[in-house]
Kinemage of the C-alpha trace (Angstrom):
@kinemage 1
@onewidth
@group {chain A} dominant
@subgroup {mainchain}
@vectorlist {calphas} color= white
{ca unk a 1} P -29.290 23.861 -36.486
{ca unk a 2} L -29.567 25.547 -39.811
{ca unk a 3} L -31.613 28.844 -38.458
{ca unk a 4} L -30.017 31.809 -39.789
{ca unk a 5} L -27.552 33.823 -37.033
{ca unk a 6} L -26.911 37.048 -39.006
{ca unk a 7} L -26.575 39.998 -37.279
{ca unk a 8} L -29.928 42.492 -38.278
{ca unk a 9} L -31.287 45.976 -38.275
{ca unk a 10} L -34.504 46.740 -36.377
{ca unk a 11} L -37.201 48.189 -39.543
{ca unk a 12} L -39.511 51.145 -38.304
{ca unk a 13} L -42.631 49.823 -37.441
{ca unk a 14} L -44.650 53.618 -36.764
{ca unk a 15} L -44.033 57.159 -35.789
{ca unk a 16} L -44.347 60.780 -36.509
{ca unk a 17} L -43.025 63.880 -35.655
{ca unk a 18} L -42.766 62.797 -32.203
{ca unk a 19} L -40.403 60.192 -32.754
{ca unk a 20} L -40.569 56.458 -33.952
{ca unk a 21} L -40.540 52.864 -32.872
{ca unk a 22} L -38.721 50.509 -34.455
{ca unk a 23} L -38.399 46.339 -33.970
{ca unk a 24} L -36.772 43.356 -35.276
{ca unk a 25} L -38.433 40.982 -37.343
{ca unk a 26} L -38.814 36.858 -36.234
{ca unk a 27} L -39.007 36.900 -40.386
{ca unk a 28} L -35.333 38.164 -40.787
{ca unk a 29} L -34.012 36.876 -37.693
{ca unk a 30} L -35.242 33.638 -36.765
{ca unk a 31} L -33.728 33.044 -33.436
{ca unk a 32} L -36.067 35.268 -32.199
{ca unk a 33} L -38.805 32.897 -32.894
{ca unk a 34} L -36.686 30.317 -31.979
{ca unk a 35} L -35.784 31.701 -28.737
{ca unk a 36} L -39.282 33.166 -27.672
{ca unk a 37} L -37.055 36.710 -28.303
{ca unk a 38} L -38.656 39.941 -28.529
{ca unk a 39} L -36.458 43.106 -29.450
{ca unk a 40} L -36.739 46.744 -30.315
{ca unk a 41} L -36.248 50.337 -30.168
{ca unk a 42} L -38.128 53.654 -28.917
{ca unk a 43} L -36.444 57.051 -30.541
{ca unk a 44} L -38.520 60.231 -29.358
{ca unk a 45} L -37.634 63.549 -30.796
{ca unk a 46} L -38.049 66.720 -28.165
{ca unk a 47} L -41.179 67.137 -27.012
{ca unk a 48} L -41.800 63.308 -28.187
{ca unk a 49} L -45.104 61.463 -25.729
{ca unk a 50} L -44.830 57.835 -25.800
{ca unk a 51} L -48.460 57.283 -24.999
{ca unk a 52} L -49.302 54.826 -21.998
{ca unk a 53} L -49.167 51.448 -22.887
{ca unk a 54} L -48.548 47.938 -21.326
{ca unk a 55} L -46.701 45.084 -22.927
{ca unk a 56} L -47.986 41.178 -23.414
{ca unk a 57} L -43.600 40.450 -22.778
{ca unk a 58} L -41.261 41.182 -19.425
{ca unk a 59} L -38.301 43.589 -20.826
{ca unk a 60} L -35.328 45.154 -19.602
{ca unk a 61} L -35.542 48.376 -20.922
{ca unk a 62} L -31.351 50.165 -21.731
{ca unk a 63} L -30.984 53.840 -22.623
{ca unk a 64} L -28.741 54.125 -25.932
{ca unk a 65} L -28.450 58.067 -25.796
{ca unk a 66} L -30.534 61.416 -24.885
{ca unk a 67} L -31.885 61.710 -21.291
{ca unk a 68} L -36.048 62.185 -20.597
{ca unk a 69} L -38.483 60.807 -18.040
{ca unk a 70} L -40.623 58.190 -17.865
{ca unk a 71} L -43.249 57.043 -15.793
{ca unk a 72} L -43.713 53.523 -14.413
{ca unk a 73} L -46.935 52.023 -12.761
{ca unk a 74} L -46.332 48.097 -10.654
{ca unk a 75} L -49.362 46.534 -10.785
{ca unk a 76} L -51.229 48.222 -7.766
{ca unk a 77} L -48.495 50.775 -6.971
{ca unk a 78} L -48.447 54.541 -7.085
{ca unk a 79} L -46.934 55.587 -10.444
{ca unk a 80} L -43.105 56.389 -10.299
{ca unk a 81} L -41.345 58.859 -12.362
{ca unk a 82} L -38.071 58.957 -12.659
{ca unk a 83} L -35.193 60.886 -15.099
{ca unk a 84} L -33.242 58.774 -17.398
{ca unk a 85} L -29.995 59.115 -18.881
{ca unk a 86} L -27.845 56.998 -21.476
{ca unk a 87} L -26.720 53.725 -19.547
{ca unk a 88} L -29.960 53.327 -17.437
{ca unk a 89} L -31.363 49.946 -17.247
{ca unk a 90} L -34.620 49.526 -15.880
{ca unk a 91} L -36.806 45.961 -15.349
{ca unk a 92} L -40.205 45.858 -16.732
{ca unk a 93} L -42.060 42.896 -15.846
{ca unk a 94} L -45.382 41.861 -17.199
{ca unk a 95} L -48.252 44.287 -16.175
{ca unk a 96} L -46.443 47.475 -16.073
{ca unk a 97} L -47.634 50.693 -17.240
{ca unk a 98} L -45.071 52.656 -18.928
{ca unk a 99} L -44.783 55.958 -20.293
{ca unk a 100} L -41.190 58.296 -22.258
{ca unk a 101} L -40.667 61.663 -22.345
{ca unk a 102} L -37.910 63.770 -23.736
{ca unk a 103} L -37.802 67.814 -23.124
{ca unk a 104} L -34.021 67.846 -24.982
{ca unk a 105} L -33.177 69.328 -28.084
{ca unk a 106} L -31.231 65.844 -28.598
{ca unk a 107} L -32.888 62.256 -29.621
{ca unk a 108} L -33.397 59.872 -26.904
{ca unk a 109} L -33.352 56.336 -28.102
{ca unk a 110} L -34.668 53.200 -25.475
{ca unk a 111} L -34.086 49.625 -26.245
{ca unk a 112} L -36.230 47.602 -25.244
{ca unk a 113} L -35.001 43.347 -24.987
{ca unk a 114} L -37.122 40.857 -23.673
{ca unk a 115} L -38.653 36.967 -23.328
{ca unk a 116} L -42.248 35.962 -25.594
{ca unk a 117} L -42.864 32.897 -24.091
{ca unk a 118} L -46.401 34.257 -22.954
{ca unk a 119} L -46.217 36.625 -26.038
{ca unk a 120} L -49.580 36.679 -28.842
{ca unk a 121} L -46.570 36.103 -31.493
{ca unk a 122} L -43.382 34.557 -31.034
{ca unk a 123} L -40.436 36.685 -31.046
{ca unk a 124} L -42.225 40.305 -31.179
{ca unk a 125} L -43.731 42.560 -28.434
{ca unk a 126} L -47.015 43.515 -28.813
{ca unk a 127} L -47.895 46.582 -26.789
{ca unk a 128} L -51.498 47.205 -25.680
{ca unk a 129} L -51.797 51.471 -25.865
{ca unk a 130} L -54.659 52.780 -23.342
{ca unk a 131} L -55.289 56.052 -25.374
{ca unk a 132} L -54.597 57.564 -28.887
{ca unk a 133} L -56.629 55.928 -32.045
{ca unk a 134} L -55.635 52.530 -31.034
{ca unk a 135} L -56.278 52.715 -28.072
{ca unk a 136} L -58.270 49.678 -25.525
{ca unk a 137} L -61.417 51.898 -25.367
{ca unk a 138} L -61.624 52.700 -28.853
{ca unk a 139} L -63.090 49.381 -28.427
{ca unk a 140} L -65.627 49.503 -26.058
{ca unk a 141} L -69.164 51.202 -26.919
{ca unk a 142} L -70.180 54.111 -24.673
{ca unk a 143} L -71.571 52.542 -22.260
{ca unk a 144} L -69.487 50.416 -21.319
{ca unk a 145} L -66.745 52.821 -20.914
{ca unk a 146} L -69.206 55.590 -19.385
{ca unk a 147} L -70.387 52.751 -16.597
{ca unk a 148} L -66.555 52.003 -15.927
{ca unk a 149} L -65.292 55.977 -15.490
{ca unk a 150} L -69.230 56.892 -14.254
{ca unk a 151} L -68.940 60.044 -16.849
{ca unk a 152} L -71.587 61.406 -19.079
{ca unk a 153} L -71.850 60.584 -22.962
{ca unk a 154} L -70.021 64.177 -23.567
{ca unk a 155} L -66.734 63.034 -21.945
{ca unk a 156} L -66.518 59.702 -22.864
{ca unk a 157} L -66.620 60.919 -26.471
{ca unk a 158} L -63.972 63.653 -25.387
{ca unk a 159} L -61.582 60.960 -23.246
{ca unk a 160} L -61.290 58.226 -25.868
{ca unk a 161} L -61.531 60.480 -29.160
{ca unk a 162} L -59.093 64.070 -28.506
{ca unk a 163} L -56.147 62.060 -28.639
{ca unk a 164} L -55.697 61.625 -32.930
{ca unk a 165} L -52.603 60.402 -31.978
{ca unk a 166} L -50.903 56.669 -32.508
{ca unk a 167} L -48.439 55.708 -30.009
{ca unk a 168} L -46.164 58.549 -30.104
{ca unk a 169} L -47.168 61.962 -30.313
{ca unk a 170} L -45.572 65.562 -30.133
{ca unk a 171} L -46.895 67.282 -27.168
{ca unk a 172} L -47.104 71.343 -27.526
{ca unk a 173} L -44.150 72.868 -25.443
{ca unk a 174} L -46.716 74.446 -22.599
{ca unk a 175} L -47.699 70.831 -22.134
{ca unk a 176} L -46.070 69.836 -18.529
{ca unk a 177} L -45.690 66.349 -17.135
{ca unk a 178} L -45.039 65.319 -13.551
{ca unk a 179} L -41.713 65.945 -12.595
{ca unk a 180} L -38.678 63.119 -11.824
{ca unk a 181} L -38.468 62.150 -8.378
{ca unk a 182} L -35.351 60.927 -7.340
{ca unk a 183} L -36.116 58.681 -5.106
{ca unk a 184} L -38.205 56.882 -7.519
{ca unk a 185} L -34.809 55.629 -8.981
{ca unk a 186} L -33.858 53.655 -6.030
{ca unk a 187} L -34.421 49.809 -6.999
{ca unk a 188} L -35.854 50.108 -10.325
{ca unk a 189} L -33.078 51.472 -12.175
{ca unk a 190} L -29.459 50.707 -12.410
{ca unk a 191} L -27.461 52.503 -14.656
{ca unk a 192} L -24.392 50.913 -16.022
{ca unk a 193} L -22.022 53.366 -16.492
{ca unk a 194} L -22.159 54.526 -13.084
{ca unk a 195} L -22.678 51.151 -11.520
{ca unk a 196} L -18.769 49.123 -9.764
{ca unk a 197} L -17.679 47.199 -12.549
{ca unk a 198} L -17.827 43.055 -12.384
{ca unk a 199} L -14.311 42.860 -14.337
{ca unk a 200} L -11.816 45.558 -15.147
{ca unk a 201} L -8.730 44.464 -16.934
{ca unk a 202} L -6.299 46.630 -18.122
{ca unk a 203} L -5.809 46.714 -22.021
{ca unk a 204} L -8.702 43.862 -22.317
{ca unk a 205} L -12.427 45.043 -21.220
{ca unk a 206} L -14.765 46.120 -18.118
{ca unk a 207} L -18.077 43.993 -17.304
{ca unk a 208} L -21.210 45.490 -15.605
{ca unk a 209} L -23.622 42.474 -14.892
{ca unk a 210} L -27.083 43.285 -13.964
{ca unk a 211} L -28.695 40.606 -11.531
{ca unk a 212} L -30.895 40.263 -9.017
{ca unk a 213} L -28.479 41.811 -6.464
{ca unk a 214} L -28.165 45.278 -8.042
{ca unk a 215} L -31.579 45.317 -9.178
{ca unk a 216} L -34.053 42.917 -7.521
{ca unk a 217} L -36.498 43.598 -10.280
{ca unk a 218} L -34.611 41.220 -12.287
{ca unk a 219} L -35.923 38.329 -10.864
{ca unk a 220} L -39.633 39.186 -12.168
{ca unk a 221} L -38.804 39.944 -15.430
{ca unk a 222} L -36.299 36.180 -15.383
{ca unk a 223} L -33.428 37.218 -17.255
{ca unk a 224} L -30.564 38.977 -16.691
{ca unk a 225} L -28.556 41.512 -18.370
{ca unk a 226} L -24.357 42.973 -19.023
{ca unk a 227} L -22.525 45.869 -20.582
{ca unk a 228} L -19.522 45.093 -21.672
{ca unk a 229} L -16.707 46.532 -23.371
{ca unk a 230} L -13.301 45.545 -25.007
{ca unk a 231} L -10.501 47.840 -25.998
{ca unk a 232} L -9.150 48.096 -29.555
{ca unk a 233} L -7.707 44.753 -30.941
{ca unk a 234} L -8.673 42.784 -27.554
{ca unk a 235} L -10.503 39.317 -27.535
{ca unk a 236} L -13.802 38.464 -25.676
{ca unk a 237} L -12.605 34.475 -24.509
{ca unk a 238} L -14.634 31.337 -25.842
{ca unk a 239} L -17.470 30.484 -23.850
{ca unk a 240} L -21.206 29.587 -23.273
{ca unk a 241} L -24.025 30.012 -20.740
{ca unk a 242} L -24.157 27.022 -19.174
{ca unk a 243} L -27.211 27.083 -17.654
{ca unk a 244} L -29.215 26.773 -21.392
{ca unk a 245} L -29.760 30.298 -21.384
{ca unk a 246} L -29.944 31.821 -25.003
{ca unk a 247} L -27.428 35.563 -25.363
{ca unk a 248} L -29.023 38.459 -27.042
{ca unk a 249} L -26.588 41.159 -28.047
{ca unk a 250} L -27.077 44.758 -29.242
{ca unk a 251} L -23.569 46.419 -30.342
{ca unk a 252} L -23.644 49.535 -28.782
{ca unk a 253} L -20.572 51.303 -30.062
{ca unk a 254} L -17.245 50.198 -32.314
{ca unk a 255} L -17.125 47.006 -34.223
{ca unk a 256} L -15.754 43.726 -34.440
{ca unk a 257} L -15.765 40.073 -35.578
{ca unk a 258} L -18.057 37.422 -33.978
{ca unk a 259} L -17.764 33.666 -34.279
{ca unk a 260} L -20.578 31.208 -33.164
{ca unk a 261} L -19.575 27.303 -33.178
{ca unk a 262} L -22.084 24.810 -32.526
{ca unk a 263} L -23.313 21.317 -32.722
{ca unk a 264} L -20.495 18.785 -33.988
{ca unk a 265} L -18.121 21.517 -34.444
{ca unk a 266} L -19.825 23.556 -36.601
{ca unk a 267} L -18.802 27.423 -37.545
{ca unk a 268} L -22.079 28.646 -37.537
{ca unk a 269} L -21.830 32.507 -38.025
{ca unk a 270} L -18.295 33.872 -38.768
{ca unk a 271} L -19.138 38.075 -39.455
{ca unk a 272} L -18.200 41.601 -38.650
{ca unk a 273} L -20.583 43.332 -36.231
{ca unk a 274} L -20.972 47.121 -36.188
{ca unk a 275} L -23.188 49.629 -34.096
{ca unk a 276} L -26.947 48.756 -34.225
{ca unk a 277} L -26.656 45.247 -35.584
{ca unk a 278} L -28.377 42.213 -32.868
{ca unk a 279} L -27.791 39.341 -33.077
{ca unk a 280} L -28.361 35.833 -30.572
{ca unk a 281} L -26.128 32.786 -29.638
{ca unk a 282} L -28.391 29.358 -29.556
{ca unk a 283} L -28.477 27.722 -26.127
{ca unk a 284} L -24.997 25.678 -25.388
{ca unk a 285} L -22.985 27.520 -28.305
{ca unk a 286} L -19.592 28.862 -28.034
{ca unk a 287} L -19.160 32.811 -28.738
{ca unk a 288} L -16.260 34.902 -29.408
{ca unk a 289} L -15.394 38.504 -30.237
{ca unk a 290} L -12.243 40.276 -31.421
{ca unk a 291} L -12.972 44.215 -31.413
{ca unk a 292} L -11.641 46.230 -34.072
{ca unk a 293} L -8.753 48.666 -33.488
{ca unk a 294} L -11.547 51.409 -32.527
{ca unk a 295} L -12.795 48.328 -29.685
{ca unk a 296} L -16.302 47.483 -28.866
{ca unk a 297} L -19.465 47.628 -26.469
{ca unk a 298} L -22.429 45.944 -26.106
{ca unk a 299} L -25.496 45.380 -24.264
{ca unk a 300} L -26.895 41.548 -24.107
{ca unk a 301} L -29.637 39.946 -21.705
{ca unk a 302} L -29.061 36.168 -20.883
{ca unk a 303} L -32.657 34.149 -20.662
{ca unk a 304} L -31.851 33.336 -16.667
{ca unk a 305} L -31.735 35.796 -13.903
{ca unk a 306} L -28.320 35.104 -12.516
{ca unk a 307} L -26.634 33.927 -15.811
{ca unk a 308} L -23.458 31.191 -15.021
{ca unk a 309} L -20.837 31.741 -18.272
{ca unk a 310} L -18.155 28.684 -18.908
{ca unk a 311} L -15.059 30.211 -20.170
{ca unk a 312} L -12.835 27.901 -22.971
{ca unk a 313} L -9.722 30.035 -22.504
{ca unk a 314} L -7.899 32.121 -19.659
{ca unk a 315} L -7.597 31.230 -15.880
{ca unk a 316} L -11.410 30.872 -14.897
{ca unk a 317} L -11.915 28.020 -18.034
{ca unk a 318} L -12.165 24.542 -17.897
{ca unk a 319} L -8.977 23.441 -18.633
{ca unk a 320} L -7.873 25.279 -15.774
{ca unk a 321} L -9.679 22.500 -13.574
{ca unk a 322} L -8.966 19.336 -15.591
{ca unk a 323} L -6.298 17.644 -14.561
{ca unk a 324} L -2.689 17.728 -16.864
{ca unk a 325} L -3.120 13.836 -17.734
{ca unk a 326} L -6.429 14.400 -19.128
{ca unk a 327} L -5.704 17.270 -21.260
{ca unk a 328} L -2.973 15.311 -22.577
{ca unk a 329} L -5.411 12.226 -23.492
{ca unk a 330} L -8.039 14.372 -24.685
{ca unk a 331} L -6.079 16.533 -26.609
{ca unk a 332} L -3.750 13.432 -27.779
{ca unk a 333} L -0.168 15.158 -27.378
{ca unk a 334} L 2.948 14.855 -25.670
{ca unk a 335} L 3.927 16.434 -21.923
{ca unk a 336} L 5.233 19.303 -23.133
{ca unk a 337} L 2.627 20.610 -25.413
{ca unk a 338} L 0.368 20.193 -23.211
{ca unk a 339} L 2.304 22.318 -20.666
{ca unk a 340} L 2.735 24.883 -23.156
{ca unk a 341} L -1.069 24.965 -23.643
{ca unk a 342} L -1.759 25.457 -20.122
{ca unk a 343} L 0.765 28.165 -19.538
{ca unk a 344} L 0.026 30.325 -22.686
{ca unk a 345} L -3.366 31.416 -21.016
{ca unk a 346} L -3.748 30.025 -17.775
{ca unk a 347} L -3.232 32.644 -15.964
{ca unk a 348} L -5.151 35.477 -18.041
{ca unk a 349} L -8.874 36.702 -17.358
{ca unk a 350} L -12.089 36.688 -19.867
{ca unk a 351} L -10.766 39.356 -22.051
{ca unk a 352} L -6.738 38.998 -23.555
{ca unk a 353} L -5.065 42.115 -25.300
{ca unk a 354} L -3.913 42.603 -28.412
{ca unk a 355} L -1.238 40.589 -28.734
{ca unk a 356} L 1.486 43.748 -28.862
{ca unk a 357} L 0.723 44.781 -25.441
{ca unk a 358} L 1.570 41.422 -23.790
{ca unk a 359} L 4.971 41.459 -25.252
């Protein structure tokens, strides 16, 4: 596979004084193309209206920073709005009507990852808006759109032309919009700061997986999701989805080094990663991360609802299972190498410490 792995920046695609949306590009980052990967970002500034839209791609939608509301319609369900703070994840599968909000002096930035399998364009979201300039009834004539509200000429005009706006807008302050229920929460958001963590090791890193047991809505949009982090210096083990899922990963905070091997061996992307930067590991290939001394988060989604990771180091790998007279003919050395090799990690977890705190 020669398709280029680098880690990318998402390029503003609109906006205003509302805010701005922003996306990355199948044209700098292949894999998304590859993959059938869609990714981007929503930044409103206060008082910032997303404008209603749907989406032709099922997304998991993870709050980077700022708190709002926004307002969710299931296809033929009541609409649900709900408050949303950094660390929310919420499940978006196809057909749902969404709309963001923020009231705060401070930015509030959504990212939005997701599958285009069923998308108009590999690797991008398209988002269908039902009002502002681009909006569906901008292109139906009058009567059509008069028969399907059963309103007069006047307000037709008035319904699908007041709005000068283009996907985001900046609503007046006087302006109010339905208030957060919070009950609305329950089973359509997780958020993953909040949520019991998967794996907490001391010195090493914490895991919050997102399945279809802490948020059923998982299953609809088929992919599943993690926030992880790794302390300064610590190491994220070897390993790969084993179930042919592709890993999409947004850094979130800190940085670090990433290494991708692949097909016959093959270092495909050896690189530093730093806050912002996405990047994807191919189907079968073997990641790993070292955080810099500051350590490191991110937020990935793994293309199968209840993702299955094979680890290549610590005490859940497979050497752990194969048997000491295989390691030694595979690996083609004596006894007591190979016992040193087994005991060296064997009994450590998915994330190892710097090496001067397991002196």
């Amino acid at each position: 596979m020669d398709l280029d792995l680098s880690p990318q920046l998402p390029k503003r695609v609109y906006g205003g004084d509302g805010g701005s949306y922003h996306a990355w590009s199948p044209s700098e980052l292949p894999m998304l193309r590859e993959g059938n990967i869609g990714a981007a970002k929503l930044a409103l500034e206060k008082y910032g209206f997303a404008l209603p839209r749907y989406s032709d791609s099922p997304k998991v939608a993870y709050v980077l920073q700022g708190c709002g509301v926004a307002g969710i319609v299931l296809p033929e369900s009541p609409e649900k709005v709900i408050a949303i703070k950094k660390g929310d994840a919420i499940a978006l599968p196809f057909g749902v009507v969404t709309w963001w909000y923020n009231k705060d002096d401070s930015e509030l930035v959504v990212l939005f990852l997701g599958e285009t399998h069923k998308a108009h364009k590999a690797g991008e979201f398209t988002d269908f808006f039902l009002t502002g300039t681009n909006g569906i009834f901008t292109g139906f004539s009058a009567e059509f759109t008069g028969r399907a509200w059963d309103v007069d000429g006047a307000s037709v005009k008035a319904l699908v032309s007041n709005q000068t706006g283009n996907g985001i807008v900046k609503l007046d302050a006087s302006v109010k919009l339905p208030r957060p229920n919070d009950d609305h929460r329950d089973g359509l958001v997780l958020n993953c700061l909040e949520a019991p963590l998967d794996v907490d090791i001391k010195g090493g890193g914490k895991v919050v997986v997102l399945n279809t047991k802490n948020l059923p809505l998982v299953g609809e949009v088929g992919f599943g999701a993690d926030l992880v982090g790794i302390e300064g210096g610590a190491m994220c083990s070897p390993g790969f989805s084993c179930d042919s899922a592709l890993q999409v990963t947004y850094i979130l905070r800190g940085s670090g080094r990433v290494q991708i091997v692949g097909i016959g061996g093959k270092r495909v992307l050896e690189t530093t990663v730093k806050a912002g930067y996405l990047f994807i590991v191919p189907r079968f290939f073997v990641v790993s991360k070292i955080a810099d001394s500051d350590g490191m988060e991110w937020f990935s989604i793994v293309t199968t609802p209840n993702p299955i990771f094979t680890h290549l180091a610590g005490k859940t790998s497979v050497w752990k299972a194969l048997s000491p007279e295989v390691l030694r003919a595979a690996f083609n050395v004596p006894e007591d190498v190979e016992d040193l090799f087994r005991s060296k990690r064997m009994s450590d977890e998915i994330f190892f410490p710097p090496p001067q705190l397991k002196e």
